[in-house]
N, C-alpha and C positions, 0 to 999 in steps of 0.2 A: 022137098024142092028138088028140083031133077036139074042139073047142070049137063051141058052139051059141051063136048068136045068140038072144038074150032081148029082145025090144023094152023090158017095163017092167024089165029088170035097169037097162037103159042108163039108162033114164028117171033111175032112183031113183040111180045112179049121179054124174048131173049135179048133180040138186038137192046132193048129199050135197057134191059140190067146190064148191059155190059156199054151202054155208055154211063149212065150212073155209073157203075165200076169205074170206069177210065175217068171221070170228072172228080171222084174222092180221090183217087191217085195224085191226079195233078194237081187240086189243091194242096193233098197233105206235101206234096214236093216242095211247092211253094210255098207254104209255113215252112219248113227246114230250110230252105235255100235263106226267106227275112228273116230267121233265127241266126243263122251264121254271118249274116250280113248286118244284123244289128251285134252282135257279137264282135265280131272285127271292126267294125266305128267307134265301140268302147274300152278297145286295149288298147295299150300305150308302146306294143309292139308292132311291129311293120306287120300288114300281111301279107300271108306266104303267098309266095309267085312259082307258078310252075315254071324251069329250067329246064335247060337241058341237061343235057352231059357235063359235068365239072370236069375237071384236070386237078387232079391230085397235088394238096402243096410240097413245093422244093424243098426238101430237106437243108438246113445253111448250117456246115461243118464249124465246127468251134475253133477257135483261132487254135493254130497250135503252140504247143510251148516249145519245142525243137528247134537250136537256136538255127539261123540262118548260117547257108554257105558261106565260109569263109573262101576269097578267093584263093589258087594257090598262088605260094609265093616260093621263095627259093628257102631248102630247107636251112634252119639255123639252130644253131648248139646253145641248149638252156642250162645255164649257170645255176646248180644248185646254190638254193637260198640260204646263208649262213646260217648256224643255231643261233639262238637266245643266247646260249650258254655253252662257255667254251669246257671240251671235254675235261675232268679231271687230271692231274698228271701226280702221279706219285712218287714223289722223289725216292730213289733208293738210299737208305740211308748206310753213312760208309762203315765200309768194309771191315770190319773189327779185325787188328792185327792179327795174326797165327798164333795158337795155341806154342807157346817155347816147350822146344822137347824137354823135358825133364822125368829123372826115377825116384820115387821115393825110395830113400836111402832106410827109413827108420820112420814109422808114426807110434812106435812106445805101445802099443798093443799090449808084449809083455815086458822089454826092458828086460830080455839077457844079452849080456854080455858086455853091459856097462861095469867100468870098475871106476875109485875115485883113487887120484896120484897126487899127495898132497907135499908139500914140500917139507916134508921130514925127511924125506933122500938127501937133501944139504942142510940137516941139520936145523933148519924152518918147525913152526909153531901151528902153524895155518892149519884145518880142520875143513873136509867137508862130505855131507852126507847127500844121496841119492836116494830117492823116492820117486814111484811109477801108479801114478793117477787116474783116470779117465781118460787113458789113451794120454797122458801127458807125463813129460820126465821133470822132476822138481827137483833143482838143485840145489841145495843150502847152506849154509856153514860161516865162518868166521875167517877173516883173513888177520893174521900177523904179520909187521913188514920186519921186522926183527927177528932176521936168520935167513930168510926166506923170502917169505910175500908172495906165495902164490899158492891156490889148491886150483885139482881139474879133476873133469871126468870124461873118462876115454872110450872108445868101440876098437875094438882090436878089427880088421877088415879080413876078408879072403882073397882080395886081390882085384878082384873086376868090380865090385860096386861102384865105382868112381869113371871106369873104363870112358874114356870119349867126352866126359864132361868139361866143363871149362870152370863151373861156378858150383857153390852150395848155397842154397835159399830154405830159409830157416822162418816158422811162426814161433813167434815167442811173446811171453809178457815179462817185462824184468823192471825190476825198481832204477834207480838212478845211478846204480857201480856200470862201469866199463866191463867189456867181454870179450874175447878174441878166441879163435877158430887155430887148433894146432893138427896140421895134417904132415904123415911121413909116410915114407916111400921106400924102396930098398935100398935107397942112397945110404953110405954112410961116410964117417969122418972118422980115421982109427976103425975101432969096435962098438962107437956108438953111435946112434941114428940120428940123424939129421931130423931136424923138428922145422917145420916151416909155419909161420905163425902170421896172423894178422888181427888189427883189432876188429869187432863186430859193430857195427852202428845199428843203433837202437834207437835211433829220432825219428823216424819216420811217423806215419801217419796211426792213428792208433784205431778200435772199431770201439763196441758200447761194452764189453767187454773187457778193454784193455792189451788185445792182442794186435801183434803188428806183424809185418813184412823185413827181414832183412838178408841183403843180400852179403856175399864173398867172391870178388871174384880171384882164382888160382894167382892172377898177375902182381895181386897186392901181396903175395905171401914175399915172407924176408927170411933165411935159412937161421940155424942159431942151433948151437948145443950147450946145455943148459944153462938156457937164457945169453951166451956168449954168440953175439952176431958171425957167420965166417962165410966165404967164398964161396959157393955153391952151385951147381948144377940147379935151373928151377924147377919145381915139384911136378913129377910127372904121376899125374893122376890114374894111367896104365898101370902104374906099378905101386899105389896106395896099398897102404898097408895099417895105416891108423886114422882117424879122426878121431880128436877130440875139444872140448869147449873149456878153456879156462879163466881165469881170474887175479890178476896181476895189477893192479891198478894202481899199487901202491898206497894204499889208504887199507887204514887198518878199521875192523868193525864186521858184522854181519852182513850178508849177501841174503838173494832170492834171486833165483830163476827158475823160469817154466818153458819148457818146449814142447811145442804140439808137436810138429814133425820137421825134417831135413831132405831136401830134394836136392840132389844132383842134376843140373839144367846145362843145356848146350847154349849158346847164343844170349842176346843182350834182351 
């Protein structure tokens, strides 16, 4: 079979597929257009609508928390707020009297130069013995009052131990006999020494040991040569020359004393 070329067949040909073309277009437009359209009848959300230009939302500043202006006023003076609690206050507690000058005369370390002067010088029975302990002098013996009645035990001095003192303050432990403190000086009477004597109290307070405190003061001393009271100059302590501790008491029997030490003190 033989086919002929027709120039206007072809012509009318082309036009004819290119409206077919343009009529599948616009159907299939319109299938997508009632697809979207039945699509938007069945949600439950608004359909979209073309806009314009928005305006971006105002940002809204959170309240502040910075307290508000206070007006001014006229300035004024803030009273600190008392404490809860009043400062502590420490009382100072009082003044502990002053140390009283005082020298130790003697604490018995070794116990030279003690002797015992018993009263066999007039003719006396009395006995007594000297012993040096733990730093302590133990006096002992027996008194007779028949002839006599008296033993002692002496320190011969050099002359200033006593220099400036007013008093002798004495630790001791002693049973229940009386004791009295004989001090001389370069006083004398005749050729023989002036003795100034006083008795020694031993009642004071006592410690867990039995040792006590006793004082002399120079004012109580009373002059006398051998044992005879007389007129005297009072003991000037400048110019000591003896101490010694006796026992006179008049009662006959055994003794005991103990002296730790002897301080020469100024003052009360």
């Amino acid at each position: 079979m033989i086919f002929e070329f027709d120039p206007e067949r072809r012509g009318s040909t082309d036009r004819d597929r290119r409206r077919h073309t343009s009529r599948s277009v616009q159907r299939l437009f319109g299938a997508v257009g009632l697809a979207f359209a039945i699509a938007g009848c069945g949600s439950d959300a608004p359909a979209a609508s073309v806009q314009g230009p928005t305006t971006p939302p105002i940002a809204t500043a959170a309240p502040s928390t910075e307290p508000e202006p206070v007006p001014l006023t006229e300035p004024t003076t803030v009273e600190p707020e008392p404490a809860d609690t009043m400062p502590e206050t420490t009382l100072a507690a009082p003044s502990e009297a002053p140390a009283r000058p005082c020298r130790r005369l003697t604490d018995f370390d070794d116990g030279q130069g003690w002797v015992i002067v018993n009263d066999g010088v007039m003719g006396g029975r009395s006995n007594g013995a000297v012993e040096f302990a733990d730093s302590a002098m133990q006096f002992t013996g027996d008194v007779v009052t028949a002839g006599g009645g008296f033993t002692s035990v002496r320190l011969p001095l050099a002359g200033d131990e006593l220099t400036d003192s007013e008093s002798l303050v004495l630790r001791v432990r002693a049973d229940e006999r009386t004791y009295g403190l004989t001090l001389a000086d370069s006083a004398q009477a005749g050729r023989r020494a002036i003795s100034h004597g006083a008795g020694l109290t031993t009642d004071g307070p006592t410690d867990a040991d039995g040792w006590q405190t006793a004082e002399l003061s120079y004012a109580e001393l009373q002059p006398s040569v051998f044992g005879q009271p007389l007129d005297a100059p009072p003991f000037e302590p400048n110019l000591a020359i003896e101490i010694g501790i006796i026992i006179s008491d008049g009662i006959d029997g055994p003794f005991a004393l103990e002296v730790d030490w002897i301080d020469a003190c100024r003052g009360q």
